[in-house]
mmCIF file of the N, C-alpha and C atoms, coordinates in Angstrom:
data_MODEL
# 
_entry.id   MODEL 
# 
loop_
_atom_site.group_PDB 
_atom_site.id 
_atom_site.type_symbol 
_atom_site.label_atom_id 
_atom_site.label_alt_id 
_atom_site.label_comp_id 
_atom_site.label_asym_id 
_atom_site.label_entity_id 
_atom_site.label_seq_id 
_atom_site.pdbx_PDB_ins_code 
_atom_site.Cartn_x 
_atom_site.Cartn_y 
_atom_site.Cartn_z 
_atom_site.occupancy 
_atom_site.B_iso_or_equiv 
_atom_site.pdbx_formal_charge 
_atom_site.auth_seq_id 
_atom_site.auth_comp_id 
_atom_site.auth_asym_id 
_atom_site.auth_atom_id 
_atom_site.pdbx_PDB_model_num 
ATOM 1   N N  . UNK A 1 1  ? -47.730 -105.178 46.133 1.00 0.00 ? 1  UNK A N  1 
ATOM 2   C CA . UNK A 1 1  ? -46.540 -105.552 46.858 1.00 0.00 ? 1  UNK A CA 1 
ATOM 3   C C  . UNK A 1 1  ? -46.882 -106.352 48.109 1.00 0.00 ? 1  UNK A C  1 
ATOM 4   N N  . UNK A 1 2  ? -47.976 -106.817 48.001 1.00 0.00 ? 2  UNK A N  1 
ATOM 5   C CA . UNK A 1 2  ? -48.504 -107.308 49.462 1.00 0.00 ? 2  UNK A CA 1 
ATOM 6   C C  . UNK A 1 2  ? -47.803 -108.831 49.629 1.00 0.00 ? 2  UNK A C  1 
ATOM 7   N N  . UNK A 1 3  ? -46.860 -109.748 48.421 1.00 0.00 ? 3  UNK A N  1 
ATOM 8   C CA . UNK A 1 3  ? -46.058 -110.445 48.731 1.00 0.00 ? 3  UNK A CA 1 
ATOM 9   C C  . UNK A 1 3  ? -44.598 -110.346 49.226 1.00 0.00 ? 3  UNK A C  1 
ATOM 10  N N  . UNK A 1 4  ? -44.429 -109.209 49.511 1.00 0.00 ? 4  UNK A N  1 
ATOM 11  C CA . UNK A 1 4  ? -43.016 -108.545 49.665 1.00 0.00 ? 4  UNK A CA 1 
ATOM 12  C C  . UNK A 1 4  ? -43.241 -108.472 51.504 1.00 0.00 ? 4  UNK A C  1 
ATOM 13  N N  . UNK A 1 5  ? -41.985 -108.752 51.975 1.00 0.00 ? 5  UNK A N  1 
ATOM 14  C CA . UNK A 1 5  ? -42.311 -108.628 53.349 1.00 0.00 ? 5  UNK A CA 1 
ATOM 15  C C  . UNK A 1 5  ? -41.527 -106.949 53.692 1.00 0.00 ? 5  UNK A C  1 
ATOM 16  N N  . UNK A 1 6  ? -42.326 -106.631 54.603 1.00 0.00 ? 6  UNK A N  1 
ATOM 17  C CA . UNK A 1 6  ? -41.880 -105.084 55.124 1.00 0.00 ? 6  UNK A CA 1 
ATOM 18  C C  . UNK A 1 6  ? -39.957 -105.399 55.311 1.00 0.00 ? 6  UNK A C  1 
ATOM 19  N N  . UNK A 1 7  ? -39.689 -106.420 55.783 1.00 0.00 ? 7  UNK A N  1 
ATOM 20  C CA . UNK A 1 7  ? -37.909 -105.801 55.933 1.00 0.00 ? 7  UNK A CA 1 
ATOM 21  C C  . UNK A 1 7  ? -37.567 -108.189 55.775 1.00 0.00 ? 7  UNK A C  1 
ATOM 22  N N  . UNK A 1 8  ? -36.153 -107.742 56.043 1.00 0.00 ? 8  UNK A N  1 
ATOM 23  C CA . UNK A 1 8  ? -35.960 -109.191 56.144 1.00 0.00 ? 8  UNK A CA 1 
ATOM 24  C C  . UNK A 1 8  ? -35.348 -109.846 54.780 1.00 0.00 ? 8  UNK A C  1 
ATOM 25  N N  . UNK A 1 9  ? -35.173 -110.942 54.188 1.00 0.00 ? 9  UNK A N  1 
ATOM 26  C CA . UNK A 1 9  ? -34.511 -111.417 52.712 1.00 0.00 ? 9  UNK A CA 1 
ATOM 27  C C  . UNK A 1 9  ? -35.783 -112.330 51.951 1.00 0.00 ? 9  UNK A C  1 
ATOM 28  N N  . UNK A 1 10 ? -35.230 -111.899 50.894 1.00 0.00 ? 10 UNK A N  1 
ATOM 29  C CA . UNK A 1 10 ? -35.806 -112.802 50.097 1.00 0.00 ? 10 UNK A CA 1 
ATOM 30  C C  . UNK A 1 10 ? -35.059 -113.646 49.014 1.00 0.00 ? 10 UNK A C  1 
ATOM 31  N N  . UNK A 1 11 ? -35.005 -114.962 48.545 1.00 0.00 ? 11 UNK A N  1 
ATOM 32  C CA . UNK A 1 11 ? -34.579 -116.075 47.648 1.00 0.00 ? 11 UNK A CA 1 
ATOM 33  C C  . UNK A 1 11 ? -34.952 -115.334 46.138 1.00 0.00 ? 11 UNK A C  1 
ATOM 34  N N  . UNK A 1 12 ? -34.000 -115.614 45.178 1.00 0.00 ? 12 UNK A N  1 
ATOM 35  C CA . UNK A 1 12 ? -34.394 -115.074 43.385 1.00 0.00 ? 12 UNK A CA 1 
ATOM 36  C C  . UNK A 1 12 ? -35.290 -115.733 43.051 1.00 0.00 ? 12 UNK A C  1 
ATOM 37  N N  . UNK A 1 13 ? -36.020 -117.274 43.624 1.00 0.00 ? 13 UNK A N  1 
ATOM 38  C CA . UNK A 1 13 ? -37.276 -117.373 42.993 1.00 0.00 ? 13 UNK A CA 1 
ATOM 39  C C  . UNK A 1 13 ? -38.334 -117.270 43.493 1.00 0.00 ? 13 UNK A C  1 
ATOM 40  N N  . UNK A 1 14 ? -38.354 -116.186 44.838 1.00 0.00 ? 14 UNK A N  1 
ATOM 41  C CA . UNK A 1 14 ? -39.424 -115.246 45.239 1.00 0.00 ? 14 UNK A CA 1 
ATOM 42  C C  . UNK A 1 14 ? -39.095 -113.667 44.489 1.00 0.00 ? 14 UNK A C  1 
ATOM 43  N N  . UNK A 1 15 ? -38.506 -112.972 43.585 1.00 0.00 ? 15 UNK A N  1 
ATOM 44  C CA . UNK A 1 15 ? -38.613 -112.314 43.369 1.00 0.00 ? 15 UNK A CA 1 
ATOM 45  C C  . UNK A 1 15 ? -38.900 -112.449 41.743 1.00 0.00 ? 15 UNK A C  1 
ATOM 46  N N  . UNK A 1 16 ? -37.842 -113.470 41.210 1.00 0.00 ? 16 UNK A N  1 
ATOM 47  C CA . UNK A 1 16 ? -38.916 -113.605 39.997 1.00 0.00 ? 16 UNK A CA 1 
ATOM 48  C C  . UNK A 1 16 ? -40.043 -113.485 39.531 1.00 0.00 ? 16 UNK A C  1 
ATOM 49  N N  . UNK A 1 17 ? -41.034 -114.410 40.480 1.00 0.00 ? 17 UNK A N  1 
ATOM 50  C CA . UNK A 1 17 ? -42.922 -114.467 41.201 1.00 0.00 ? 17 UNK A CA 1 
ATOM 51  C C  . UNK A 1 17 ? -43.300 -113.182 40.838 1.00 0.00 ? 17 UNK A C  1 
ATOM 52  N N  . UNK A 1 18 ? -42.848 -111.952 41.573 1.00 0.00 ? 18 UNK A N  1 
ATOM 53  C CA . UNK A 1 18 ? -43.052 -110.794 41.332 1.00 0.00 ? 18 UNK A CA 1 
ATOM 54  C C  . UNK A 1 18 ? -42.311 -110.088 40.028 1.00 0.00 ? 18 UNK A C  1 
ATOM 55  N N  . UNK A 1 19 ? -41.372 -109.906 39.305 1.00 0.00 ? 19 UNK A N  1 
ATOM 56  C CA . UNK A 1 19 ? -40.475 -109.450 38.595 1.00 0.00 ? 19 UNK A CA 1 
ATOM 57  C C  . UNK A 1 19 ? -40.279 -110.074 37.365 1.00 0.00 ? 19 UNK A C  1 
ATOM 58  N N  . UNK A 1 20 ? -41.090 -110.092 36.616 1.00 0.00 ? 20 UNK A N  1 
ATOM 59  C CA . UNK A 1 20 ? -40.971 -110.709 35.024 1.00 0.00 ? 20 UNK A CA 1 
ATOM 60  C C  . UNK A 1 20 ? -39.704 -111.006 33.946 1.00 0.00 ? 20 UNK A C  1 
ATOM 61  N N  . UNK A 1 21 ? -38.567 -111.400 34.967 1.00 0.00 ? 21 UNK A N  1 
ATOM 62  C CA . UNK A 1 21 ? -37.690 -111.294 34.206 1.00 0.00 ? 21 UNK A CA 1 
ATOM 63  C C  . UNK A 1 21 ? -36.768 -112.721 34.400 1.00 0.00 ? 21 UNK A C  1 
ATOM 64  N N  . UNK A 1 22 ? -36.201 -113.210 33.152 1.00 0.00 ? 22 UNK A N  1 
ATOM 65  C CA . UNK A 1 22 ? -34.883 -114.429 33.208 1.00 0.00 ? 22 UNK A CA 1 
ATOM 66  C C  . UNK A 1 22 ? -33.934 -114.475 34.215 1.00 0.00 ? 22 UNK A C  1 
ATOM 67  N N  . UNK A 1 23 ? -33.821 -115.697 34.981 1.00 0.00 ? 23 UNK A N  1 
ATOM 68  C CA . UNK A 1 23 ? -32.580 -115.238 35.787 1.00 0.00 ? 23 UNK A CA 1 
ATOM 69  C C  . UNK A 1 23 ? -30.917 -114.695 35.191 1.00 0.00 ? 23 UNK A C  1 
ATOM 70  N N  . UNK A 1 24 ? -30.627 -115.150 34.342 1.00 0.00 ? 24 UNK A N  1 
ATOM 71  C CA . UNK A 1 24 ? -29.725 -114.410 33.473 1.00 0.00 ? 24 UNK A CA 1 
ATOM 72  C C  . UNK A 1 24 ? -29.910 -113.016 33.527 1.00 0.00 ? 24 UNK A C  1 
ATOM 73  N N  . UNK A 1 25 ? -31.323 -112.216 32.822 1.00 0.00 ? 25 UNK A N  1 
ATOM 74  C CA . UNK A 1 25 ? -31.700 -110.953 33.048 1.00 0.00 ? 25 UNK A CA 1 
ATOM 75  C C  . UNK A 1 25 ? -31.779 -110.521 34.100 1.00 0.00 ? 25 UNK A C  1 
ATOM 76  N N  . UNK A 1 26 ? -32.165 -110.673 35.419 1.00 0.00 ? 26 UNK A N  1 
ATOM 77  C CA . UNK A 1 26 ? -31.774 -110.737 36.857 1.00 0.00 ? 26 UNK A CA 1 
ATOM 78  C C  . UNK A 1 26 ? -30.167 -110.211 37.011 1.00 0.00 ? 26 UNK A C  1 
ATOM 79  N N  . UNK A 1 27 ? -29.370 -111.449 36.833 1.00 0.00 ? 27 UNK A N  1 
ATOM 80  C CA . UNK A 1 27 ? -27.643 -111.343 37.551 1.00 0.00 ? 27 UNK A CA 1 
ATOM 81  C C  . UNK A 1 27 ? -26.833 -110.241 36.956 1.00 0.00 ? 27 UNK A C  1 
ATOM 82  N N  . UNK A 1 28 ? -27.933 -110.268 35.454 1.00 0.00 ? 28 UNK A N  1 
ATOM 83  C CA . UNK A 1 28 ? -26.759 -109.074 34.713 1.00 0.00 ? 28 UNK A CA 1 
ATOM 84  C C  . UNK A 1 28 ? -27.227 -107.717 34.996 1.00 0.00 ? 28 UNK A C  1 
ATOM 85  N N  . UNK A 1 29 ? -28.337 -107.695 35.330 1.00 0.00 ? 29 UNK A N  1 
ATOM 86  C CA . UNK A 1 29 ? -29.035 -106.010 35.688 1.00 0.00 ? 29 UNK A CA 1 
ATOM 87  C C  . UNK A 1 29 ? -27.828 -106.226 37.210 1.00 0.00 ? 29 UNK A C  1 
ATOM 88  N N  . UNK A 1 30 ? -27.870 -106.911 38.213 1.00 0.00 ? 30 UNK A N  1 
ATOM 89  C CA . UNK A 1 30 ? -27.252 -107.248 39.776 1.00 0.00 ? 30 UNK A CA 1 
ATOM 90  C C  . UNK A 1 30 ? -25.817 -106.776 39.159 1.00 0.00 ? 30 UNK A C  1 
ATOM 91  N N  . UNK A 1 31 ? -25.200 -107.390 38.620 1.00 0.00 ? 31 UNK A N  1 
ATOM 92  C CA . UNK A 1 31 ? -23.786 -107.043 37.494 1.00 0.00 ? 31 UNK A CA 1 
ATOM 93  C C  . UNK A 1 31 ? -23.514 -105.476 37.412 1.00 0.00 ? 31 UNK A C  1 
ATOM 94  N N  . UNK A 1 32 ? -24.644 -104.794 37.079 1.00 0.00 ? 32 UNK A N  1 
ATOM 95  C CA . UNK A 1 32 ? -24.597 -103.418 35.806 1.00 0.00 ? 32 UNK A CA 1 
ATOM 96  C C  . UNK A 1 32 ? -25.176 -102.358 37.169 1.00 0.00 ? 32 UNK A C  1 
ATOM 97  N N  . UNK A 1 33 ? -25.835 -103.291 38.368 1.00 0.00 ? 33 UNK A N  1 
ATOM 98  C CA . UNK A 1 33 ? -26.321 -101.894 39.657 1.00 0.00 ? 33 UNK A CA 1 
ATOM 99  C C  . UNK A 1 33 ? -27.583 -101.470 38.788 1.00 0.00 ? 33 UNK A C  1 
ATOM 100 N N  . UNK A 1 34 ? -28.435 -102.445 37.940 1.00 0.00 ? 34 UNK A N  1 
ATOM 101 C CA . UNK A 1 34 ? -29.841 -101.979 37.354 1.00 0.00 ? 34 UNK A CA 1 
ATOM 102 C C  . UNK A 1 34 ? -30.655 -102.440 38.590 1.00 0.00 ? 34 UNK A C  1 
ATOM 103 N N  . UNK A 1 35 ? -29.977 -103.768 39.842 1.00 0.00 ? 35 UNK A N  1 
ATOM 104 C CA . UNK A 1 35 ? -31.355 -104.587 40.065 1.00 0.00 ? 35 UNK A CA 1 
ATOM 105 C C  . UNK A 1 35 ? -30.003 -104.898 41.760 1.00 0.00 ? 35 UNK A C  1 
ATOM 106 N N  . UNK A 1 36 ? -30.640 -104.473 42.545 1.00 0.00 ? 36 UNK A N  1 
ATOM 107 C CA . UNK A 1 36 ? -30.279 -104.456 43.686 1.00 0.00 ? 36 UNK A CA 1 
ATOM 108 C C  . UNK A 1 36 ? -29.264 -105.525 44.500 1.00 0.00 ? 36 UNK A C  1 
ATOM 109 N N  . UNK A 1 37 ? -28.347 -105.163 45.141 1.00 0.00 ? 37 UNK A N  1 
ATOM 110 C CA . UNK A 1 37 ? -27.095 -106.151 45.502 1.00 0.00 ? 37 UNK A CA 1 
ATOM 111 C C  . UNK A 1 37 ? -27.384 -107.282 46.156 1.00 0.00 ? 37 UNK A C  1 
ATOM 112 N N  . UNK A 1 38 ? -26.560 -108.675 45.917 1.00 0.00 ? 38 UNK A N  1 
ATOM 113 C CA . UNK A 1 38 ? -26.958 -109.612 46.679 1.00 0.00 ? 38 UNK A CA 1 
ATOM 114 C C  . UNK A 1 38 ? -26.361 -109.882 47.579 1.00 0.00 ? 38 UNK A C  1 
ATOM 115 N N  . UNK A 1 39 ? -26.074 -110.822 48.995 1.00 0.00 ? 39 UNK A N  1 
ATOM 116 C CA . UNK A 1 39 ? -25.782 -111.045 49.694 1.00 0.00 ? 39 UNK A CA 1 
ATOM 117 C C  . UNK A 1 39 ? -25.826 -112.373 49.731 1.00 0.00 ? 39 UNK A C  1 
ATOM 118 N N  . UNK A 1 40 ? -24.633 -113.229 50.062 1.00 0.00 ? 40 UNK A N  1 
ATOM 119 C CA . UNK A 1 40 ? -24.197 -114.464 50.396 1.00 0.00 ? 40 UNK A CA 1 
ATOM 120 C C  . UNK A 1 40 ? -24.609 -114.992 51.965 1.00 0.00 ? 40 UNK A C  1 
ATOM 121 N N  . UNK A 1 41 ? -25.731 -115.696 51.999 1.00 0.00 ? 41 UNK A N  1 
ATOM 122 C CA . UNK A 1 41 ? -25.681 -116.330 53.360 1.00 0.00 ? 41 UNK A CA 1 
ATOM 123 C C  . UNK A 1 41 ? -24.900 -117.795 53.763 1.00 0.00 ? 41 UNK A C  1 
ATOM 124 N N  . UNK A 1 42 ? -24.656 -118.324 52.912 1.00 0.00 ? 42 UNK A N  1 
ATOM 125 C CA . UNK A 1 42 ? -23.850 -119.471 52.631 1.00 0.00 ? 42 UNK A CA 1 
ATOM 126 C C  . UNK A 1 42 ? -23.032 -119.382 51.393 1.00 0.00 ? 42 UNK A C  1 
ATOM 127 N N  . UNK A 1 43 ? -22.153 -120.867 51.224 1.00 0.00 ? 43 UNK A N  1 
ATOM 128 C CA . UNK A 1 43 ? -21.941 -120.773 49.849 1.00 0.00 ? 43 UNK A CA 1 
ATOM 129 C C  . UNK A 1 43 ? -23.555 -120.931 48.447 1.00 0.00 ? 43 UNK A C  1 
ATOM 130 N N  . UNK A 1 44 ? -24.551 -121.533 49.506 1.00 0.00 ? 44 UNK A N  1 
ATOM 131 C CA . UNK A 1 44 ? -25.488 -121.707 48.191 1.00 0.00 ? 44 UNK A CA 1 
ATOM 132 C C  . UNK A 1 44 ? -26.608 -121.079 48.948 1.00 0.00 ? 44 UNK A C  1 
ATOM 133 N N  . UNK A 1 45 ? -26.834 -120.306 49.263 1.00 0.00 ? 45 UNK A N  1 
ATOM 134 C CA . UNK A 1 45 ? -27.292 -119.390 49.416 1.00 0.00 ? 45 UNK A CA 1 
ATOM 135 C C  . UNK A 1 45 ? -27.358 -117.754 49.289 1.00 0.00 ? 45 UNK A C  1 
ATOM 136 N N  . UNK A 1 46 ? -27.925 -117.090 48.068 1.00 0.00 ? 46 UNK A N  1 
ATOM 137 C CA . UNK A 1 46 ? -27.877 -115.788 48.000 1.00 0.00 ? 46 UNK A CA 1 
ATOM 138 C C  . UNK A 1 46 ? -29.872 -115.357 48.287 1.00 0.00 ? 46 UNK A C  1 
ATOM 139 N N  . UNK A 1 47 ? -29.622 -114.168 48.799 1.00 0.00 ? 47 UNK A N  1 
ATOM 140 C CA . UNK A 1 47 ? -30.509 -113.214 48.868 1.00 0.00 ? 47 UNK A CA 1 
ATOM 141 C C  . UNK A 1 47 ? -30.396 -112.014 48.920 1.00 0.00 ? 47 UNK A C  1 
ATOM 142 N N  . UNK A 1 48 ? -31.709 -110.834 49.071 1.00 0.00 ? 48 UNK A N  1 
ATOM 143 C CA . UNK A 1 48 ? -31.492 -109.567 48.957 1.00 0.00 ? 48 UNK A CA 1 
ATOM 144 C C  . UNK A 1 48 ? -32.627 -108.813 49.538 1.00 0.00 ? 48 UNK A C  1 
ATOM 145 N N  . UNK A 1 49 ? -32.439 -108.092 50.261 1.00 0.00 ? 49 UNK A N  1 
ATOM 146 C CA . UNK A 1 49 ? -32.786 -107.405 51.169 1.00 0.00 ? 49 UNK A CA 1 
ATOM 147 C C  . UNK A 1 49 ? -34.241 -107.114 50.946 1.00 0.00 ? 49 UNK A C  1 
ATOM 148 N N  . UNK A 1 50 ? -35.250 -107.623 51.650 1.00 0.00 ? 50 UNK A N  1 
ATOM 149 C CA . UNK A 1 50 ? -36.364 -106.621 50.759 1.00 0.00 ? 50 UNK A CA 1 
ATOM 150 C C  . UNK A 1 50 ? -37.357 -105.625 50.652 1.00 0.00 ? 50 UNK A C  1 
ATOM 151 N N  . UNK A 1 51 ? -36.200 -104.654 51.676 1.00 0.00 ? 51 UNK A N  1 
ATOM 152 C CA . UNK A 1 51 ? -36.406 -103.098 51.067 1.00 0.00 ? 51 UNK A CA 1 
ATOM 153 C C  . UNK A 1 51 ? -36.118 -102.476 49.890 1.00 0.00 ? 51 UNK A C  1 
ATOM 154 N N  . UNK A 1 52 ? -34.875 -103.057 49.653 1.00 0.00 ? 52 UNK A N  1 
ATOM 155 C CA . UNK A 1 52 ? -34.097 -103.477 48.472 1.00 0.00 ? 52 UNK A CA 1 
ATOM 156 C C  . UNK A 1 52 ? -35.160 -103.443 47.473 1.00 0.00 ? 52 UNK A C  1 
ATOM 157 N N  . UNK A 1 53 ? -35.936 -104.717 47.512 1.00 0.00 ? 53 UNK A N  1 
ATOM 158 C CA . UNK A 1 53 ? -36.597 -104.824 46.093 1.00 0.00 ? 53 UNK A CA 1 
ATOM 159 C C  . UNK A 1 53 ? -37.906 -103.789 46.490 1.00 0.00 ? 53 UNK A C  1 
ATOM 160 N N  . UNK A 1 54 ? -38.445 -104.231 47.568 1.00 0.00 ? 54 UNK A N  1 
ATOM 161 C CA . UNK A 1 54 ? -39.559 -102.729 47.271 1.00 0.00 ? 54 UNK A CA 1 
ATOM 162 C C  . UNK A 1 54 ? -39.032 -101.729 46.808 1.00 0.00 ? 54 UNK A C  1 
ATOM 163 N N  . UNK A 1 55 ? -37.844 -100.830 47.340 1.00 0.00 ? 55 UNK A N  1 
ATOM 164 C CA . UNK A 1 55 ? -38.040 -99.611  46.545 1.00 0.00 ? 55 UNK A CA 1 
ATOM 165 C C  . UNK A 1 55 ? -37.192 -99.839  44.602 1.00 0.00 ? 55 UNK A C  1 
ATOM 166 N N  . UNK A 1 56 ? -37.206 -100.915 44.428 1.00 0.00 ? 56 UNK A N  1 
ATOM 167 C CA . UNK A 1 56 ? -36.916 -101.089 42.851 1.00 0.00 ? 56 UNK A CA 1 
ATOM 168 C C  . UNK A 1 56 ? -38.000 -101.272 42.133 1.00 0.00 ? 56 UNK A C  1 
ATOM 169 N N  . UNK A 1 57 ? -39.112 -101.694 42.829 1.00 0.00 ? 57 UNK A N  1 
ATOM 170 C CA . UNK A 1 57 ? -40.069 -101.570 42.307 1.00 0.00 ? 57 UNK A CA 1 
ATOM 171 C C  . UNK A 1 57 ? -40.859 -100.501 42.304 1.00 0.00 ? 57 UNK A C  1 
ATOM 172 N N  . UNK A 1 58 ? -41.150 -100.033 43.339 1.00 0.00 ? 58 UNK A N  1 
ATOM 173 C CA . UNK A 1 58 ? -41.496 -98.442  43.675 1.00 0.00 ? 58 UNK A CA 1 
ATOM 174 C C  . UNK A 1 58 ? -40.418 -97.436  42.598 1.00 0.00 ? 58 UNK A C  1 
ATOM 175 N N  . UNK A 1 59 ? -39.461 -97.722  42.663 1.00 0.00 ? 59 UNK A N  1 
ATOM 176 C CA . UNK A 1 59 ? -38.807 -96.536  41.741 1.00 0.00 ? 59 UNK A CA 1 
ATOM 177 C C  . UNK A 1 59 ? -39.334 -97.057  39.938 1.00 0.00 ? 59 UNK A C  1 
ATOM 178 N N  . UNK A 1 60 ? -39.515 -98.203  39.587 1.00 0.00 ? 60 UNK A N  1 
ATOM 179 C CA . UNK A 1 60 ? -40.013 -98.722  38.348 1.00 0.00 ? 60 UNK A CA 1 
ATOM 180 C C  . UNK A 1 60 ? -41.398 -97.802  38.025 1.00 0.00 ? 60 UNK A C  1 
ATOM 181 N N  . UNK A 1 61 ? -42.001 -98.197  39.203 1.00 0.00 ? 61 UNK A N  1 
ATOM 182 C CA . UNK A 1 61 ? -43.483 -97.658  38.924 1.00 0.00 ? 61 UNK A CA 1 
ATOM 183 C C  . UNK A 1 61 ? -43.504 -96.442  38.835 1.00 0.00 ? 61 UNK A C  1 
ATOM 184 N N  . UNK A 1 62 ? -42.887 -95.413  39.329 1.00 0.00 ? 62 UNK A N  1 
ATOM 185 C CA . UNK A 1 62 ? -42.939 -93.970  39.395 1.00 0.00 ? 62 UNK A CA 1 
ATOM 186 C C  . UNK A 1 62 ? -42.540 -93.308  38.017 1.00 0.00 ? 62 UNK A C  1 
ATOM 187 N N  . UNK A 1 63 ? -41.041 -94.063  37.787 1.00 0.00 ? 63 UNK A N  1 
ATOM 188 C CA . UNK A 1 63 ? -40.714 -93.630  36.096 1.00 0.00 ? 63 UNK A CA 1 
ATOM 189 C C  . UNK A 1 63 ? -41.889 -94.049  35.470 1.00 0.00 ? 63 UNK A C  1 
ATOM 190 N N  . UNK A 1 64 ? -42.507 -95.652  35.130 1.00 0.00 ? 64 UNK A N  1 
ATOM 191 C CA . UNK A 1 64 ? -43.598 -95.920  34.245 1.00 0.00 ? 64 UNK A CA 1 
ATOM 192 C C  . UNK A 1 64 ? -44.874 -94.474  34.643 1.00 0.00 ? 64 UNK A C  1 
ATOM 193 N N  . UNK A 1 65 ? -45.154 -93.750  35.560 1.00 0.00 ? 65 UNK A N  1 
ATOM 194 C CA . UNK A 1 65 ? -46.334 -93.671  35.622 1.00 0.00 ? 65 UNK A CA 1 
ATOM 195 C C  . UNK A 1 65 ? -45.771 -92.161  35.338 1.00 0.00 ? 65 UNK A C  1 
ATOM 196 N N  . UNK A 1 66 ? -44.095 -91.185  35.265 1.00 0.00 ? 66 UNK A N  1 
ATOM 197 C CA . UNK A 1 66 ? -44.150 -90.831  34.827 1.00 0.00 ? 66 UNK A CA 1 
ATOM 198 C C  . UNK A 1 66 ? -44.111 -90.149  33.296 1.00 0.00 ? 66 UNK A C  1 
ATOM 199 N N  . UNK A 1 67 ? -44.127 -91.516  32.571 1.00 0.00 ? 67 UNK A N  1 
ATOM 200 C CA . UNK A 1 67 ? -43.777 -91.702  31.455 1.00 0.00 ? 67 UNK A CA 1 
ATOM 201 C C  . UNK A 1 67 ? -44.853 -91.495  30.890 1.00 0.00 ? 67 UNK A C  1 
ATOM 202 N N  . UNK A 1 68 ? -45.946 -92.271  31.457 1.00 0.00 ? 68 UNK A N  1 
ATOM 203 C CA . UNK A 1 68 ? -47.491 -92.045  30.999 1.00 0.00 ? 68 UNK A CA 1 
ATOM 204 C C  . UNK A 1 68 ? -47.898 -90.640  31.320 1.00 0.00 ? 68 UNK A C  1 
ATOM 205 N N  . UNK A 1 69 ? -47.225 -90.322  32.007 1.00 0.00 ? 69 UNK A N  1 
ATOM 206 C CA . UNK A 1 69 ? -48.400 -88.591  31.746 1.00 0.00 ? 69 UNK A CA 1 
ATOM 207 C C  . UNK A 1 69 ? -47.764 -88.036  31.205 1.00 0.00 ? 69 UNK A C  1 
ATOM 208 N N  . UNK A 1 70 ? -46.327 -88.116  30.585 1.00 0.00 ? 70 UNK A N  1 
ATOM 209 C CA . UNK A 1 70 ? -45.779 -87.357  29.698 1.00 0.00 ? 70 UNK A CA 1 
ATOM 210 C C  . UNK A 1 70 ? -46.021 -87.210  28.145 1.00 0.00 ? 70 UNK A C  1 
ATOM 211 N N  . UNK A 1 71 ? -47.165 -88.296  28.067 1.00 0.00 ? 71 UNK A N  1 
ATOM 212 C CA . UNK A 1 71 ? -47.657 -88.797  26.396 1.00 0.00 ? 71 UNK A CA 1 
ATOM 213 C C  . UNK A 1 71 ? -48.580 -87.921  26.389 1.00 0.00 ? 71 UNK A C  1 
# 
């Protein structure tokens, strides 16, 4: 996570970088509350918080790692 800044926003194609997923797959997890809320800084401007995405990732990793010791 050492590209993630401790607090502050980040742009969807800095989190992509990190987050292996389509932007389509992105808006609709954002849609469904799978993938953390965005915020409008302009009209063409969205971002999202990124404590936000650390702990979505932190909560990812914890299910994966408890998934693996459950095998």
């Amino acid at each position: 996570m050492a590209n993630i800044p401790e607090t502050g926003f980040m742009r969807l194609s800095t989190i992509l970088e990190i987050i292996p997923v389509s932007k389509s797959t992105w808006w609709t997890g954002v849609k469904t509350g799978q993938f953390p809320k965005a915020y409008k800084l302009s009209e063409r401007i969205t971002v999202w918080h990124a404590e936000d995405i650390r702990a979505l990732i932190e909560n990812v990793t914890e299910v994966e790692n408890n998934e693996m010791g459950k095998g």
